[in-house]
C-alpha positions, 0 to 999 in steps of 0.5 A, spaced: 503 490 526 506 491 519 514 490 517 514 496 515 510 503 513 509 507 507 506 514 509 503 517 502 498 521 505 497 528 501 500 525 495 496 524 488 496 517 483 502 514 481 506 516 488 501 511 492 504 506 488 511 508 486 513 509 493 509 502 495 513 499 490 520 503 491 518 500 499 515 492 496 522 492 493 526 492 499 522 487 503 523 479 504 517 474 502 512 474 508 513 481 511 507 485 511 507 493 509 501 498 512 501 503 506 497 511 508 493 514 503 489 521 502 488 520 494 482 517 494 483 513 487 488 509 491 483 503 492 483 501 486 490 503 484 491 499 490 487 493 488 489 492 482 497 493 484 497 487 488 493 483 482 498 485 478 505 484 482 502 477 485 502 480 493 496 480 498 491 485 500 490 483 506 486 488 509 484 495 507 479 500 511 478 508 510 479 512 517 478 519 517 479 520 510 486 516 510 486 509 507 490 504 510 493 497 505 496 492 510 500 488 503 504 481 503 508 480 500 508 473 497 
């Protein structure tokens, strides 16, 4: 079970993201957040944010048109 959950469904690039970094920014090292997301570009987007920002995508998985990002932060 996540720390924390971002709902981002319905929202187009860069919300995905900004709000997933608006939310990261609030945690302590180890917890985990569980983002949702409708924008089908958010896999990439998602892929290359925790690179960047040196966090784990520890898991991710598509249902029913909703991307689901479990991201730790490190």
């Amino acid at each position: 079970m996540a720390d924390m959950v971002v709902d981002t469904k319905g929202l187009a690039c860069p919300m995905p993201i900004v709000k997933a970094k608006k939310a990261m920014d609030g945690m302590q090292s180890g917890q985990t957040m569980e983002v949702l997301s409708t924008d089908k570009g958010s896999l990439n987007d998602f892929t290359a944010w925790v690179k960047q920002t040196g966090n784990e995508l520890v898991s991710h998985e598509v249902e029913n048109g909703v991307y689901k990002f479990l991201v730790k932060k490190l």
